[in-house]
Backbone as a printed PyTorch tensor [residue, N CA C, xyz], in Angstrom:
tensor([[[  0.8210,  -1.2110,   0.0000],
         [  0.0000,   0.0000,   0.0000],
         [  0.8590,   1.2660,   0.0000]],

        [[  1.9960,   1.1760,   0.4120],
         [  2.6530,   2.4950,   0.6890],
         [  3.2650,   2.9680,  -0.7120]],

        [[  3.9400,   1.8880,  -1.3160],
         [  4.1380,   2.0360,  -2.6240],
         [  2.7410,   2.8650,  -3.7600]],

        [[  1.9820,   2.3740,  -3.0690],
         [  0.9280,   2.7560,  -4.0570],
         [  0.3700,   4.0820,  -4.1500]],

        [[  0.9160,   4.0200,  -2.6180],
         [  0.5310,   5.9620,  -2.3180],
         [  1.5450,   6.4500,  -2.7400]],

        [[  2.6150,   6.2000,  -2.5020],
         [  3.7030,   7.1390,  -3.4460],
         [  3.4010,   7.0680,  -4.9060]],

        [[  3.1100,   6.2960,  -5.4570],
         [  2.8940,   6.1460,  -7.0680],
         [  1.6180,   7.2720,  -7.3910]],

        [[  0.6380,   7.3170,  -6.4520],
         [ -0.5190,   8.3280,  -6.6300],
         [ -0.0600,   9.6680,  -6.8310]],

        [[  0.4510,   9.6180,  -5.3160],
         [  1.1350,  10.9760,  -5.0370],
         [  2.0970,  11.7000,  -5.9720]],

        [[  2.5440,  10.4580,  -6.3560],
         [  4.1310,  10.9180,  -7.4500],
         [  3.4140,  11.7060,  -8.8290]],

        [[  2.0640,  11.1930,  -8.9950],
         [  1.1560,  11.6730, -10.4590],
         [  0.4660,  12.8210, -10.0690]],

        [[  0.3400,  13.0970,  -9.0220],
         [ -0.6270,  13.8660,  -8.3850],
         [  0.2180,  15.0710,  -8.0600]],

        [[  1.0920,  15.0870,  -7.8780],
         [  2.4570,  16.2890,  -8.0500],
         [  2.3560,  16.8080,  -9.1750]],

        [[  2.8320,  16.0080, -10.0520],
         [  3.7710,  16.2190, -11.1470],
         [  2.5720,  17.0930, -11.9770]],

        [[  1.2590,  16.6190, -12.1090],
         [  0.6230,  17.2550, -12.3690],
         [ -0.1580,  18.4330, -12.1910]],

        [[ -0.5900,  18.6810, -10.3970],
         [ -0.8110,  19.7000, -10.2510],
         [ -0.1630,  19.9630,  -9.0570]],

        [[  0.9790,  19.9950,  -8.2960],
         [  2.0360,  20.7710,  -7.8830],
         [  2.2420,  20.2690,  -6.5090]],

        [[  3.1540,  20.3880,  -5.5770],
         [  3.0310,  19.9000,  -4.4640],
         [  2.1150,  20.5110,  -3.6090]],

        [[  2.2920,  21.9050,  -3.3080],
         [  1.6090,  22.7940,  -2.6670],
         [ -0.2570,  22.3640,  -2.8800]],

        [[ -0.5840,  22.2780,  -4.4940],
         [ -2.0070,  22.1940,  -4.5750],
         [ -2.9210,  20.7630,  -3.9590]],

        [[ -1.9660,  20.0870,  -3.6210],
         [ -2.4210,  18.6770,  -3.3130],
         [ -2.5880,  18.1300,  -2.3910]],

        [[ -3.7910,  18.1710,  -1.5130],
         [ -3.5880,  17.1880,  -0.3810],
         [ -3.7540,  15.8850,   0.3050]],

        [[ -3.5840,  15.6560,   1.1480],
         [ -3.6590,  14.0170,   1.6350],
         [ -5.3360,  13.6690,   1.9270]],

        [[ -6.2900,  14.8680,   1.6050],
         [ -7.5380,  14.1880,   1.3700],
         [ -7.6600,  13.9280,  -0.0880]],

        [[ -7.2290,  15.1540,  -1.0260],
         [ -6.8040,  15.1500,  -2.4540],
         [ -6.2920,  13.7600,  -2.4080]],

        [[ -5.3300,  12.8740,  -2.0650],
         [ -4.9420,  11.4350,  -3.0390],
         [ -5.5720,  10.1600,  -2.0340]],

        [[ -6.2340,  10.3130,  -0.8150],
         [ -6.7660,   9.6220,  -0.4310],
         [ -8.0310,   9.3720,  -1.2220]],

        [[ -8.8820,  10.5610,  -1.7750],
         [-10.1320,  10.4720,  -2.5960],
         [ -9.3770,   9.8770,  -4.1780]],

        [[ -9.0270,   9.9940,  -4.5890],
         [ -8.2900,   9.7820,  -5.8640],
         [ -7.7160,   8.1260,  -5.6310]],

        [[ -7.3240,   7.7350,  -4.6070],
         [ -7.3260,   6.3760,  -4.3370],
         [ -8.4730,   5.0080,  -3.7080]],

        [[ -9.1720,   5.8930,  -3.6090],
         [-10.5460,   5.7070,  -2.9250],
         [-10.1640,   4.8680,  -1.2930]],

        [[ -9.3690,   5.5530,  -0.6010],
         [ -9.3160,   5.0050,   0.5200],
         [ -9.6620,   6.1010,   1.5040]],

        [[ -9.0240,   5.6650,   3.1390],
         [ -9.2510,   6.9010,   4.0920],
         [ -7.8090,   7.5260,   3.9860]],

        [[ -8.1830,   9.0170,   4.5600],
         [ -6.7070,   9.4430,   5.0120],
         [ -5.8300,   8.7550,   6.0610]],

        [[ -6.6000,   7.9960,   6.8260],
         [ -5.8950,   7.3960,   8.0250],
         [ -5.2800,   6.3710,   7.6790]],

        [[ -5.2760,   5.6040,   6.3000],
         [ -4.3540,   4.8360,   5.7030],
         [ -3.0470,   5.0740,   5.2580]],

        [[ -3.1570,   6.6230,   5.0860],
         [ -2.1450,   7.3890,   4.3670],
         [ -1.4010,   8.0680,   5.6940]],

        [[ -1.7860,   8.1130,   6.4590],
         [ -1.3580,   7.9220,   7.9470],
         [ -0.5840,   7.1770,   8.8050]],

        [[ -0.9770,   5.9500,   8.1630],
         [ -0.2300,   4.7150,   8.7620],
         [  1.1060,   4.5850,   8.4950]],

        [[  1.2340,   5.1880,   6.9420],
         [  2.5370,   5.1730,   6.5690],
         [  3.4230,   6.5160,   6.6770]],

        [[  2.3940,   7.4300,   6.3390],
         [  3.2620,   8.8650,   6.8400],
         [  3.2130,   9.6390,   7.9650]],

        [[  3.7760,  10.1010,   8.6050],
         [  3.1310,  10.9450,   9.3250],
         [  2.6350,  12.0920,   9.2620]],

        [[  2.9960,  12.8080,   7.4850],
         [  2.5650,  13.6620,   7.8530],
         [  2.9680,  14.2290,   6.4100]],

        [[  2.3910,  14.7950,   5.6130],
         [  2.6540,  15.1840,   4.1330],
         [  3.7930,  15.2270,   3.9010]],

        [[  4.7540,  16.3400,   4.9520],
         [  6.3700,  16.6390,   4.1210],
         [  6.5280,  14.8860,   4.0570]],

        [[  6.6070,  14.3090,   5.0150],
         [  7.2850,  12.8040,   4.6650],
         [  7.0880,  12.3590,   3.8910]],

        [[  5.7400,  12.1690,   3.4550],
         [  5.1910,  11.9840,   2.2240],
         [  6.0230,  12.8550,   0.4260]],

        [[  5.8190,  13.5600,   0.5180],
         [  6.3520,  14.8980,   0.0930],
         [  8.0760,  14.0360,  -0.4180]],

        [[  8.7630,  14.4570,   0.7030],
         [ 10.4470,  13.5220,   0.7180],
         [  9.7950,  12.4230,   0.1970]],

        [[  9.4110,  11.2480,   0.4420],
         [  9.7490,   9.8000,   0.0980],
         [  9.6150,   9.9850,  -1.3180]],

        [[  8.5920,  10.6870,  -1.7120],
         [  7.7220,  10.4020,  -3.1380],
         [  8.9350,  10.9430,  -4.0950]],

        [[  9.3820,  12.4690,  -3.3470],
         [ 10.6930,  13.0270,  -4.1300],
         [ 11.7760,  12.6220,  -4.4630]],

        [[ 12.0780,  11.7400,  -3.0480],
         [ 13.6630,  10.9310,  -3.4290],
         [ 13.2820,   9.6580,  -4.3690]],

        [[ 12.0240,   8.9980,  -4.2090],
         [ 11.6280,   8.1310,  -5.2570],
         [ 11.9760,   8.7920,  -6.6400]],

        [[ 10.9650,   9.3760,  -6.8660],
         [ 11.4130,  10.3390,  -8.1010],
         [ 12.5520,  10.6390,  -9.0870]],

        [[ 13.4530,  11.1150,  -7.9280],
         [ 14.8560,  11.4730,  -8.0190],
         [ 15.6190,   9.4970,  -8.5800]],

        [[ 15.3170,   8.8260,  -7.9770],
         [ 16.0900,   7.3260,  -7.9800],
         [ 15.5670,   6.8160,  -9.2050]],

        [[ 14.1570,   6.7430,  -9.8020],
         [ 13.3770,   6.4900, -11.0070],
         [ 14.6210,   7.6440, -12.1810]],

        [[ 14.4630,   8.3870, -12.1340],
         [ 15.1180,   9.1000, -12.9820],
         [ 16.3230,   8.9860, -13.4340]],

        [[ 16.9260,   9.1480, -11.9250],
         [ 18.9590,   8.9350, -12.1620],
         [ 18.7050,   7.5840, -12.8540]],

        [[ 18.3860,   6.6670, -12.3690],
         [ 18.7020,   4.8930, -12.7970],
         [ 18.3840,   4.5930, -14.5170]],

        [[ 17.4030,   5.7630, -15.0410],
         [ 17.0330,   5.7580, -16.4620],
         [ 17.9310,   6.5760, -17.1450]],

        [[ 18.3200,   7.6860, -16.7360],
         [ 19.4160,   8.3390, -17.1750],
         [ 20.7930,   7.6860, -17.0040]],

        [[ 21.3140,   6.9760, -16.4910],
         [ 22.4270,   6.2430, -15.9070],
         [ 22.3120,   5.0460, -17.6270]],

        [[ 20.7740,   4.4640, -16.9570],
         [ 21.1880,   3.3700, -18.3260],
         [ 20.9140,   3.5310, -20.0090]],

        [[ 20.4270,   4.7410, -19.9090],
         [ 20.7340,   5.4820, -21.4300],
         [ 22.0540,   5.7540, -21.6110]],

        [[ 22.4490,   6.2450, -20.6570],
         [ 24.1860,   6.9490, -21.0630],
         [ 25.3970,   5.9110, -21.5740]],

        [[ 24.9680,   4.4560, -20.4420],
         [ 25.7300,   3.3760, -21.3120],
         [ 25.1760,   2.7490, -22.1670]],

        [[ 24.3040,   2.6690, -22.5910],
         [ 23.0910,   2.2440, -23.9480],
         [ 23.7960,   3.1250, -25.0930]],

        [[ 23.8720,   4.5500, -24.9050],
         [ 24.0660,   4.9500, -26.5760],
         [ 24.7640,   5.3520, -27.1820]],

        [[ 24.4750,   5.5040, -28.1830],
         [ 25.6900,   5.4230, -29.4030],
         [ 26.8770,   6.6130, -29.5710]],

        [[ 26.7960,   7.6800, -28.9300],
         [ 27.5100,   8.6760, -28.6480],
         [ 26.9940,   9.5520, -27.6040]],

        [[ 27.3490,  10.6640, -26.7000],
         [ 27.1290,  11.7140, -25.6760],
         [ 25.9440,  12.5110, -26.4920]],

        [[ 26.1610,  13.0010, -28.0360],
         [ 24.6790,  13.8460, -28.3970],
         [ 23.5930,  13.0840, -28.3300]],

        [[ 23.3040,  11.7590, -29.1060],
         [ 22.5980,  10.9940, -29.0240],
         [ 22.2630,  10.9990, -28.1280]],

        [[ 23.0530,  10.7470, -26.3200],
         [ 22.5460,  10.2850, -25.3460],
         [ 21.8010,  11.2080, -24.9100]],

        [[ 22.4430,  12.7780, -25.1000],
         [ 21.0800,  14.1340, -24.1270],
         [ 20.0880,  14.2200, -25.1480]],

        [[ 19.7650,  13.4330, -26.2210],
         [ 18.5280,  13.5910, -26.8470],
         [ 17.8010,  12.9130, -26.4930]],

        [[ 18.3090,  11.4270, -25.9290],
         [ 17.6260,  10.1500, -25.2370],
         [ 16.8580,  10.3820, -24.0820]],

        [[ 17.9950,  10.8750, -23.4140],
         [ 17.4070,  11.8800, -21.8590],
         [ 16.5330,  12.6760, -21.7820]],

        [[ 16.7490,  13.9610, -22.7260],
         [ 15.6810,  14.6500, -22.7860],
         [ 14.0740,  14.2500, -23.3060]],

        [[ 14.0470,  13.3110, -23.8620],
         [ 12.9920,  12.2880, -24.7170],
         [ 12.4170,  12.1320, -23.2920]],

        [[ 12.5860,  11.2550, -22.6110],
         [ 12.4780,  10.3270, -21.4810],
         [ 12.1150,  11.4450, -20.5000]],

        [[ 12.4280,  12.0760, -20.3380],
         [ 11.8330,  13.4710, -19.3700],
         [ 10.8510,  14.1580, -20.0270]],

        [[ 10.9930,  14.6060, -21.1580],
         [  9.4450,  14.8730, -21.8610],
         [  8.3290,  13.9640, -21.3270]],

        [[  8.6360,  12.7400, -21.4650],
         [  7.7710,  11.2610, -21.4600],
         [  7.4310,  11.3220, -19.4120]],

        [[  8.5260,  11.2910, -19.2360],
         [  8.3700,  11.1430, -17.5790],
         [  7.1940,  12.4230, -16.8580]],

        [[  7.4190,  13.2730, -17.5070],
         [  6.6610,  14.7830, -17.4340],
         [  5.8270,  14.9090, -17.8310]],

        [[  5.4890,  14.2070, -18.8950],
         [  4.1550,  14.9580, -20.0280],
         [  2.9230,  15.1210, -19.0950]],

        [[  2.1520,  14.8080, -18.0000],
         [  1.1110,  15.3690, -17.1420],
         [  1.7530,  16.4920, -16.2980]],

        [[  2.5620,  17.1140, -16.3570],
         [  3.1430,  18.1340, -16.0690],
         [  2.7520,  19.8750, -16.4060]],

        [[  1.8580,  20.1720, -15.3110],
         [  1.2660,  21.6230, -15.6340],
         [  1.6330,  22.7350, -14.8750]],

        [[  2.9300,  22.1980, -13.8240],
         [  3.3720,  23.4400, -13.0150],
         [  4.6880,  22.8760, -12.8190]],

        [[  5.6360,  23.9140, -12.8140],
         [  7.3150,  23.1810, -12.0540],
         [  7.1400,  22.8510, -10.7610]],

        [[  7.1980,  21.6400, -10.5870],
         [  7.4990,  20.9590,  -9.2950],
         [  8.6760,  20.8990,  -8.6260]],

        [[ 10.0160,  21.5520,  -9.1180],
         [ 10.7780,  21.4790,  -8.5860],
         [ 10.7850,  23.1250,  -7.9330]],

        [[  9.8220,  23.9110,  -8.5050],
         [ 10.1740,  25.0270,  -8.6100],
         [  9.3440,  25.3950,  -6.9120]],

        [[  7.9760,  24.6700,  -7.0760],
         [  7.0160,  24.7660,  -6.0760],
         [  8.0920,  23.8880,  -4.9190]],

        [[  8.4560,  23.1070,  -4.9350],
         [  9.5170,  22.2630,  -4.5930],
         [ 10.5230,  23.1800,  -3.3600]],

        [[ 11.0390,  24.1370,  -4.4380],
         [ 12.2440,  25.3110,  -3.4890],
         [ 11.3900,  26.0350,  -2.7370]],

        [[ 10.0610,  26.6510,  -3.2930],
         [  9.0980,  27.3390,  -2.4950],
         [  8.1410,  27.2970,  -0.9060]],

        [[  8.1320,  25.2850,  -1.2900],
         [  7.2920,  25.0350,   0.0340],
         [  7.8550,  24.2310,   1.0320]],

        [[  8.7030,  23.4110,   0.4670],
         [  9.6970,  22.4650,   0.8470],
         [ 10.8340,  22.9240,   0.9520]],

        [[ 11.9220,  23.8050,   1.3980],
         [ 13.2840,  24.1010,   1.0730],
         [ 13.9880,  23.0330,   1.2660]],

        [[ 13.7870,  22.5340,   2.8330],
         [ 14.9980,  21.7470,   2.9920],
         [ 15.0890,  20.7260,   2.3630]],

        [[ 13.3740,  19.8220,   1.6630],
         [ 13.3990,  18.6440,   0.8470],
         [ 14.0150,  19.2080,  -0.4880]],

        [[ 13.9460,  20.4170,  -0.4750],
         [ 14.4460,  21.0590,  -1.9420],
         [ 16.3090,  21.0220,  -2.1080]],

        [[ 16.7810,  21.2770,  -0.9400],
         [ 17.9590,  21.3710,  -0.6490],
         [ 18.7930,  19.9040,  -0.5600]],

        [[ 18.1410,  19.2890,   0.1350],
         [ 18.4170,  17.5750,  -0.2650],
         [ 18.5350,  16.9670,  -1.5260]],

        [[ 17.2600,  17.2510,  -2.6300],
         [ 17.3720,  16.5750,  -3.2590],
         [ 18.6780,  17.9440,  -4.5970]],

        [[ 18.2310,  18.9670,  -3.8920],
         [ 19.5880,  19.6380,  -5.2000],
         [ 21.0620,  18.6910,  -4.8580]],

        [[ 21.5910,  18.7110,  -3.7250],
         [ 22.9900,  18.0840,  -3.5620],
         [ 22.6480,  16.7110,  -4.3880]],

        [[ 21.5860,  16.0150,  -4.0710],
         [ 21.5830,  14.1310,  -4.7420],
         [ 21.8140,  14.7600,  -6.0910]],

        [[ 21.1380,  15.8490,  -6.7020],
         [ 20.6850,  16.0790,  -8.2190],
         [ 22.2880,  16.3860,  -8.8330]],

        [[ 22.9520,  17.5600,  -7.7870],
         [ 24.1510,  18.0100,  -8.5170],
         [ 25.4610,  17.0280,  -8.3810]],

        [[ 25.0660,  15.9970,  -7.1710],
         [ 26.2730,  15.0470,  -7.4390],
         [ 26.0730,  13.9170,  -8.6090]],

        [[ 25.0570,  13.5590,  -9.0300],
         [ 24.6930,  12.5720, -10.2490],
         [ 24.8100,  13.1340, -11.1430]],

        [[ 24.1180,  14.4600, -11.6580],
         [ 24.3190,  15.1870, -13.0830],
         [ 26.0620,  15.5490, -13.1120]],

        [[ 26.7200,  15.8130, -12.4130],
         [ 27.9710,  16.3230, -12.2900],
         [ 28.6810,  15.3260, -13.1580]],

        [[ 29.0280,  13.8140, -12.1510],
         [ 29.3210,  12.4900, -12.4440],
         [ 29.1750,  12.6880, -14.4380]],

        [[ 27.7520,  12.5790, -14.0310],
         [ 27.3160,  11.8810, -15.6490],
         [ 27.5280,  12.4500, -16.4920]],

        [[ 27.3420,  13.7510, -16.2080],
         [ 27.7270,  15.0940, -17.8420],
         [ 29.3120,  14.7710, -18.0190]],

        [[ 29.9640,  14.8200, -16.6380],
         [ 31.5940,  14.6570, -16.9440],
         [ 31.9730,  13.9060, -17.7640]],

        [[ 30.9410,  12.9190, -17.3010],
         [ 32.1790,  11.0560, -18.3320],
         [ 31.0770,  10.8910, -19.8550]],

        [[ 30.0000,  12.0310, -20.1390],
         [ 29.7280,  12.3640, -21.2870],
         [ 30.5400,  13.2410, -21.9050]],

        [[ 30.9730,  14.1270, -21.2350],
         [ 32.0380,  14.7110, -22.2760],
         [ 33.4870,  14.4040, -22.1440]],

        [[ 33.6120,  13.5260, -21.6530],
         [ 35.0140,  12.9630, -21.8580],
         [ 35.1520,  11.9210, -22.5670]],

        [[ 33.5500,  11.7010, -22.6650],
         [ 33.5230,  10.5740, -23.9810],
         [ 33.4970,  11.2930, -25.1800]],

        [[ 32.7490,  12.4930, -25.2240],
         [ 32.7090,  13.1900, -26.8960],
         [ 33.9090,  13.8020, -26.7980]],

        [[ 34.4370,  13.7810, -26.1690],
         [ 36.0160,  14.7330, -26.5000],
         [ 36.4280,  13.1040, -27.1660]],

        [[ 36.7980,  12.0260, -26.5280],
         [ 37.7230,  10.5760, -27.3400],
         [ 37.2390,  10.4020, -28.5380]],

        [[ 35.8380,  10.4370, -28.7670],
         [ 34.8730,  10.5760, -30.3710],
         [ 35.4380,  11.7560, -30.7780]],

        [[ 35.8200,  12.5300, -30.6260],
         [ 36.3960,  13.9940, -31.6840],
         [ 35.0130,  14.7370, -31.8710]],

        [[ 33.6490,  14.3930, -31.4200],
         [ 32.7000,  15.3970, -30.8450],
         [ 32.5150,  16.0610, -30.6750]],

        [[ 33.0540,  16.5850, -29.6740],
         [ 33.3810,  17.7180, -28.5370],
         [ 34.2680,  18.3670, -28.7560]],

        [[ 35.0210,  19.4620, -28.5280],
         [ 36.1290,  20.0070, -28.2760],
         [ 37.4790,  19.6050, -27.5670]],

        [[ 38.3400,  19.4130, -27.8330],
         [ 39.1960,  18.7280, -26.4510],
         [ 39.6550,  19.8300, -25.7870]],

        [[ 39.4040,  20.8800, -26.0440],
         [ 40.3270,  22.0790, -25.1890],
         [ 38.5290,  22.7520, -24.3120]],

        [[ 37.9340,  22.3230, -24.1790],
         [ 36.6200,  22.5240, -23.2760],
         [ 37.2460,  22.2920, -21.7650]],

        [[ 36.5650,  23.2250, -21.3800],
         [ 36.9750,  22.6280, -19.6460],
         [ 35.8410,  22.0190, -19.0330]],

        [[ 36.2330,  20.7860, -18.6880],
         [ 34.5660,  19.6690, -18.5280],
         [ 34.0840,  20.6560, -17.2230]],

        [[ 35.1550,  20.2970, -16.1420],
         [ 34.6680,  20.9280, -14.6020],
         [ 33.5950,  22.1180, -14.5260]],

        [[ 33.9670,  23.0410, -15.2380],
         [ 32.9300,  24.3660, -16.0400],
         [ 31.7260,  24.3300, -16.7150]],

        [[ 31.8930,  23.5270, -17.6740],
         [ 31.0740,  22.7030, -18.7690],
         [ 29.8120,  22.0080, -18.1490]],

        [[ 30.1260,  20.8640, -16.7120],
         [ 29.3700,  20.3950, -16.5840],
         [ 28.3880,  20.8920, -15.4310]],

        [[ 29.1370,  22.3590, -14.4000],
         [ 28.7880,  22.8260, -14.0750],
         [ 27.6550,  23.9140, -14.5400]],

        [[ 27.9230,  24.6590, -15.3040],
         [ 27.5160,  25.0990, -16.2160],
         [ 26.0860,  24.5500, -16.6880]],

        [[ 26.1100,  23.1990, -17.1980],
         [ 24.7450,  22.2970, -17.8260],
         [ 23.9110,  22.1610, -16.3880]],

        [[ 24.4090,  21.9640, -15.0720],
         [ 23.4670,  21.6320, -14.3420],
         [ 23.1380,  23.0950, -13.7260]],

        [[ 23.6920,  24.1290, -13.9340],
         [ 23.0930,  25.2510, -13.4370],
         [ 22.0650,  25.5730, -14.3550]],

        [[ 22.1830,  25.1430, -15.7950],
         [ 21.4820,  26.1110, -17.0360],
         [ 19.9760,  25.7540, -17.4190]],

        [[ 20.1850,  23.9660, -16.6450],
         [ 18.9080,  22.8070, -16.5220],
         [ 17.7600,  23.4350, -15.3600]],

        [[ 18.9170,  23.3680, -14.3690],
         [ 17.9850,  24.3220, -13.0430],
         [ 17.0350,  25.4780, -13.1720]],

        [[ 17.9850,  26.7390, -14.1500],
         [ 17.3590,  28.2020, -14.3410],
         [ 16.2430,  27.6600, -15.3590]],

        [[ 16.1740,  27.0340, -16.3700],
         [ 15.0260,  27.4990, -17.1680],
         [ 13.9900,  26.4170, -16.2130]],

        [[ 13.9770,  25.7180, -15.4160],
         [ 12.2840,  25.5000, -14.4510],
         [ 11.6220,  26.5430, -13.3030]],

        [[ 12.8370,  28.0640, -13.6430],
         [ 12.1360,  29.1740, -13.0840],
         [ 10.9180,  29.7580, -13.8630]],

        [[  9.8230,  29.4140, -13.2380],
         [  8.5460,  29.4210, -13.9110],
         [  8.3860,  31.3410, -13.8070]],

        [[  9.2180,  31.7150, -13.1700],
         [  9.4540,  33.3940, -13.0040],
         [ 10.0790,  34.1860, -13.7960]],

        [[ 11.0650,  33.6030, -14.1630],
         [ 11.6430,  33.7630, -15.2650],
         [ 11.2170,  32.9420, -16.5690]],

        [[ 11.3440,  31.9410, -16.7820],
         [ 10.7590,  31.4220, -18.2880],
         [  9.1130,  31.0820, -18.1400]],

        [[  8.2560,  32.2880, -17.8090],
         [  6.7980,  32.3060, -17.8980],
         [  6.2630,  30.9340, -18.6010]],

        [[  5.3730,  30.3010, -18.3080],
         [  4.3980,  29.2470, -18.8380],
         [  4.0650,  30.0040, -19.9800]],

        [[  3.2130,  31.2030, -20.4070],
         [  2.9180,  32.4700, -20.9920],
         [  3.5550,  32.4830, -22.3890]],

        [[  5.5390,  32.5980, -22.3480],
         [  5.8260,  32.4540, -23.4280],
         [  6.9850,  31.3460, -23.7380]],

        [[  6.9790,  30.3090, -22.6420],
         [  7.4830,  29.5610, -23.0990],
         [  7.6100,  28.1540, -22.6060]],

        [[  6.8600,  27.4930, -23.5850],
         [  6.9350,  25.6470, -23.0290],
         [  7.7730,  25.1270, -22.7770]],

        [[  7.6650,  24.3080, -21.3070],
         [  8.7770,  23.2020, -21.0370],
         [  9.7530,  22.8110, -22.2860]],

        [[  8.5440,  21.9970, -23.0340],
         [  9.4860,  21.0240, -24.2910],
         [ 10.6790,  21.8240, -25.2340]],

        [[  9.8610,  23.2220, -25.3830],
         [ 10.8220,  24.2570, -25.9850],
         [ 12.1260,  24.5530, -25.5370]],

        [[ 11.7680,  24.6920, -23.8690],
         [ 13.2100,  25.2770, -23.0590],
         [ 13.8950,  24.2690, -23.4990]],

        [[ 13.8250,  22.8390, -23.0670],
         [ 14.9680,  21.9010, -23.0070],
         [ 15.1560,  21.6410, -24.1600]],

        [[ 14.2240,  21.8760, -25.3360],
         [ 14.8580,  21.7690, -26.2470],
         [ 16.1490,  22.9420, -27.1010]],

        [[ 15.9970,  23.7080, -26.6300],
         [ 16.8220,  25.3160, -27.0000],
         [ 17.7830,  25.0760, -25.7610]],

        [[ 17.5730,  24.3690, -25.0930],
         [ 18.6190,  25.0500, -23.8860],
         [ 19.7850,  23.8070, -24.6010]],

        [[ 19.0660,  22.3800, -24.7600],
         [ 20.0310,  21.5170, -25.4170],
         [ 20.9390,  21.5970, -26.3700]],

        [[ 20.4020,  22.5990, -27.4160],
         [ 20.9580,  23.1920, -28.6720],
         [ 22.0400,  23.9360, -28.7110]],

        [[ 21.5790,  24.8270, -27.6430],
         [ 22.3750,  26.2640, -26.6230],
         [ 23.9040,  25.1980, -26.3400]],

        [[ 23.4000,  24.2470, -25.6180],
         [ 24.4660,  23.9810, -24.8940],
         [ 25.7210,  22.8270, -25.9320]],

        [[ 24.9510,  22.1400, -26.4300],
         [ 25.5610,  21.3240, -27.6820],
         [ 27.0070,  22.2950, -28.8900]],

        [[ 25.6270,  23.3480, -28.9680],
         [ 26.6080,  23.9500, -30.3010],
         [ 27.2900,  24.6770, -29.5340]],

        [[ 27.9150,  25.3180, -28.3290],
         [ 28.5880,  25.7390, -27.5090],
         [ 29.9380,  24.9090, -27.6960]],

        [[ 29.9190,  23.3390, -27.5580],
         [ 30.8750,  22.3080, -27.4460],
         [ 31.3460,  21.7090, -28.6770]],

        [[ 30.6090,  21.5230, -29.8190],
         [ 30.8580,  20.4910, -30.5820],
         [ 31.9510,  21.2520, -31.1430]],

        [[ 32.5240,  19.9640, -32.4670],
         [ 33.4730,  19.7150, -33.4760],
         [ 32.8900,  19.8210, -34.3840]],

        [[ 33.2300,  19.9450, -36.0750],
         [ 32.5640,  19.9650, -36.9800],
         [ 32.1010,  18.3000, -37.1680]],

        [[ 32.7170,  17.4870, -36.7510],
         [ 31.9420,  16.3060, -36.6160],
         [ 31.5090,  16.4330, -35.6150]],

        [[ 31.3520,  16.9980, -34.6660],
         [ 30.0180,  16.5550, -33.5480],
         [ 28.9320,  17.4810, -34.4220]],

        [[ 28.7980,  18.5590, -34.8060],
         [ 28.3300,  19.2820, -35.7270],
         [ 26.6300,  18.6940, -36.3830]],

        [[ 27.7280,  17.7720, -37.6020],
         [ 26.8170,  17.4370, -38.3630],
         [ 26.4930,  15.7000, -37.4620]],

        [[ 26.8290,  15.5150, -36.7660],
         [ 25.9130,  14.8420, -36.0320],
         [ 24.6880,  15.2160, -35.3050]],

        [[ 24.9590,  16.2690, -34.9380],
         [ 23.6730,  17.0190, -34.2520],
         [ 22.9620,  17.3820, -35.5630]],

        [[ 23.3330,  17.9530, -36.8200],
         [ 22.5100,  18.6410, -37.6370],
         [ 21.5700,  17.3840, -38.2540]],

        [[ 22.3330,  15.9980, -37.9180],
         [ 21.6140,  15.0790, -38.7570],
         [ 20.0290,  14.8050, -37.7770]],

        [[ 20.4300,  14.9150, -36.2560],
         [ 19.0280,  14.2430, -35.4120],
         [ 18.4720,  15.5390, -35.4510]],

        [[ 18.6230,  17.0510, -35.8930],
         [ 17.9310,  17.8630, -35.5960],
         [ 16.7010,  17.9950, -37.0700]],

        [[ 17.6700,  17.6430, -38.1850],
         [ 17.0210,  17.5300, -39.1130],
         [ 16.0760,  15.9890, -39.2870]],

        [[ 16.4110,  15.0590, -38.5660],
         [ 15.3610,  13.9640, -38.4930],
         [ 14.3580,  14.4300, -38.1930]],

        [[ 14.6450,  15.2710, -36.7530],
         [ 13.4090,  15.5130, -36.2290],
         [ 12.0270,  15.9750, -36.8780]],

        [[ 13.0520,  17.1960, -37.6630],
         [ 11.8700,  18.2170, -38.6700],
         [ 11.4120,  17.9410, -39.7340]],

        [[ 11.7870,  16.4210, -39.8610],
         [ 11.2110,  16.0440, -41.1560],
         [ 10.5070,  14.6850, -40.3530]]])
């Protein structure tokens, strides 16, 4: 059962926000009592944390096994970003954003889990497109990958990149582009020009 409330809860976020949702909200939506949802939490933030660090572990472990799955580092942040579209698509408010707002310290937890995994993984992605001739070899990764996880963070400022004029799918897709043609080689280049032009056709 507890699993199951996190799985509710986890949809019930993502879609309409942490703040908007409460433990009568996914008790009715599960058709049980709140005092079930009781048994296991004590009390929303817990709820709140478990469902988040779940979240967080679902994600890294899919991103982890794309990165050794594919066929080069561009390929792979197109894979990623795919899979987060997909993981997101009931997604009508930033949850990470409501996240820093109502939750800090669960917010603050899960940034350190977030910036020590993205760190890791962007690194030994571009130290793989630098050995492919990809990338640049004179890039400074340490910067680079810093850099990608700060640039991922800013555009889910729903304050700055308004719902208004600009969609999720858009940001990450421009921010990916942003950050790609920043790095590449003329062969990492027309590797990117080839999946960008798949796309549009």
């Amino acid at each position: 059962m507890k699993s199951k409330i996190c799985s509710k809860a986890q949809e019930m976020f993502l879609e309409l926000g942490f703040k908007s949702v409460t433990m009568d909200d996914i008790a009715n939506a599960m058709g049980i009592s709140k005092k079930t949802i009781y048994v296991h939490f004590a009390n929303k933030t817990k709820l709140v944390q478990e469902t988040t660090f779940n979240m967080f572990d679902e994600v890294s472990n899919k991103i982890e096994s794309i990165r050794i799955t594919a066929n080069n580092p561009i390929t792979e942040l197109y894979e990623v970003k795919l899979f987060l579209m997909r993981y997101l698509k009931g997604e009508k408010v930033s949850p990470q954003f409501q996240l820093q707002k109502f939750y800090p310290t669960i917010h603050q937890e899960l940034q350190k889990k977030q910036y020590a995994f993205m760190l890791d993984s962007v690194k030994r992605s571009l130290e793989k497109g630098i050995a492919l001739g990809l990338f640049r070899d004179n890039i400074d990764i340490e910067f680079i990958s810093r850099m990608y996880f700060n640039g991922m963070n800013g555009i889910k400022n729903r304050e700055v990149f308004t719902t208004e004029l600009f969609h999720p799918d858009y940001l990450m897709e421009s921010y990916l582009d942003y950050h790609l043609r920043a790095i590449v080689t003329q062969k990492g280049l027309k590797q990117l020009n080839k999946i960008t032009l798949t796309k549009a056709s």
